[in-house]
C-alpha positions in Angstrom: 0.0 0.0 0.0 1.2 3.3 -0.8 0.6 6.2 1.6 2.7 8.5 -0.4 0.5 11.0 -2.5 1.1 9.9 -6.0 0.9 13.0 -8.5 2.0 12.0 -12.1 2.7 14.8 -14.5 3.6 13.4 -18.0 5.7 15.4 -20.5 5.1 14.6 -24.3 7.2 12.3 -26.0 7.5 13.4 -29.6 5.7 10.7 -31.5 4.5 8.2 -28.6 1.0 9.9 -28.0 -0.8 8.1 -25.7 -0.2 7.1 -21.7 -2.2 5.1 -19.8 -3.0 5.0 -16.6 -3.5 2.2 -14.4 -4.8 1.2 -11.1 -2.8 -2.2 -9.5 -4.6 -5.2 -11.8 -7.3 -2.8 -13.1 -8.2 0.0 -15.9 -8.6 2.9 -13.4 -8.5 5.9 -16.0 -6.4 6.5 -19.1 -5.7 9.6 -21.0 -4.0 10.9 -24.3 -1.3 13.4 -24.4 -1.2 15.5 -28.2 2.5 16.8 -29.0 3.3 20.0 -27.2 0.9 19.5 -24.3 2.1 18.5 -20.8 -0.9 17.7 -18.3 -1.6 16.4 -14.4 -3.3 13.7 -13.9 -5.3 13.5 -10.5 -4.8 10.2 -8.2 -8.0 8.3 -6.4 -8.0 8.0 -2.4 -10.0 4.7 -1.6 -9.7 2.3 1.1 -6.9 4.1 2.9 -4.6 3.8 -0.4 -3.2 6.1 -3.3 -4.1 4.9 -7.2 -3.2 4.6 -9.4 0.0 2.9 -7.9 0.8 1.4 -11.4 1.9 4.3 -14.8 1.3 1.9 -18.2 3.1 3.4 -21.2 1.2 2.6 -24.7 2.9 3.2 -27.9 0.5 4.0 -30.3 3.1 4.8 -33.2 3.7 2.6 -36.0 7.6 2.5 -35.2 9.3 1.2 -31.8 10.2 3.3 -28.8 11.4 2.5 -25.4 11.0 3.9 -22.4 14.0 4.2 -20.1 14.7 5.9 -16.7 17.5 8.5 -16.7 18.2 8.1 -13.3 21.6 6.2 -12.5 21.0 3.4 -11.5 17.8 3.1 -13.6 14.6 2.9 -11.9 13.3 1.0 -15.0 14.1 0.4 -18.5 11.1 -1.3 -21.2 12.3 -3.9 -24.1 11.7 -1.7 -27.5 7.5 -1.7 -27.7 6.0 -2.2 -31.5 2.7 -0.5 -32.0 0.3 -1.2 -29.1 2.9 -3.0 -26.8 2.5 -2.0 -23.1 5.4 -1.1 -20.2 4.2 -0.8 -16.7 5.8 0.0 -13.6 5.0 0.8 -10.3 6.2 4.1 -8.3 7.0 3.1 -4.4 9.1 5.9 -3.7 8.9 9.8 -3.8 10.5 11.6 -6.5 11.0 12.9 -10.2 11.2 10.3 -12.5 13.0 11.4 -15.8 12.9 9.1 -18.8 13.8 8.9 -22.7 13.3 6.7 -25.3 17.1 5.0 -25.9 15.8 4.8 -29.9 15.3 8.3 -29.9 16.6 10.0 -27.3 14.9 13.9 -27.3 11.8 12.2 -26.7 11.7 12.9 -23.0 9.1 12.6 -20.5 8.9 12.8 -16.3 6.9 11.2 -13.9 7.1 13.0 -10.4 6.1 11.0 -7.0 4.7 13.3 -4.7 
């Protein structure tokens, strides 16, 4: 259980345009991010617990990307996703999560642990 507030702020990736969001084992709520935008995401309090607990990556382009943490050592790193392969991971720990795709590396994004 998580009883850190979990606030997820996504920034675009260039060409991978949609993020999902998951609660542990479940479709809590999912969103699409357009190129250029950056949005907050807001997290569900139930049952004395934070969720979603769980961020899902979706690549929705017709090319591969992967999603890899910046941080040294890496929090997480995905195997190169085709076109609508999934990368999950869950956030235990408060913090700013930087990440890139190692195929394309200006494509950044951050995930930030509250």
């Amino acid at each position: 259980m998580i009883r850190t507030c979990l606030c997820i702020t996504v920034l675009t990736f260039l060409v991978l345009n949609a993020v999902a969001l998951l609660a542990a084992g479940s479709g809590y709520f999912g969103s699409t991010i357009q190129q250029g935008q950056e949005q907050t995401l807001e997290v569900k309090i139930d049952n004395f617990s934070f969720l979603p607990a769980t961020v899902t990556w979706i690549n929705r382009d017709d090319i591969p990307h992967t999603v890899v943490s910046s941080d040294d050592p890496r929090a997480f790193k995905s195997k190169a996703l085709d076109t609508d392969d999934r990368f999950s991971f869950t956030f235990t720990k408060a913090g700013t999560y930087s990440y890139f795709c190692s195929i394309h590396p200006k494509m950044t994004g951050k995930v930030v642990v509250q």
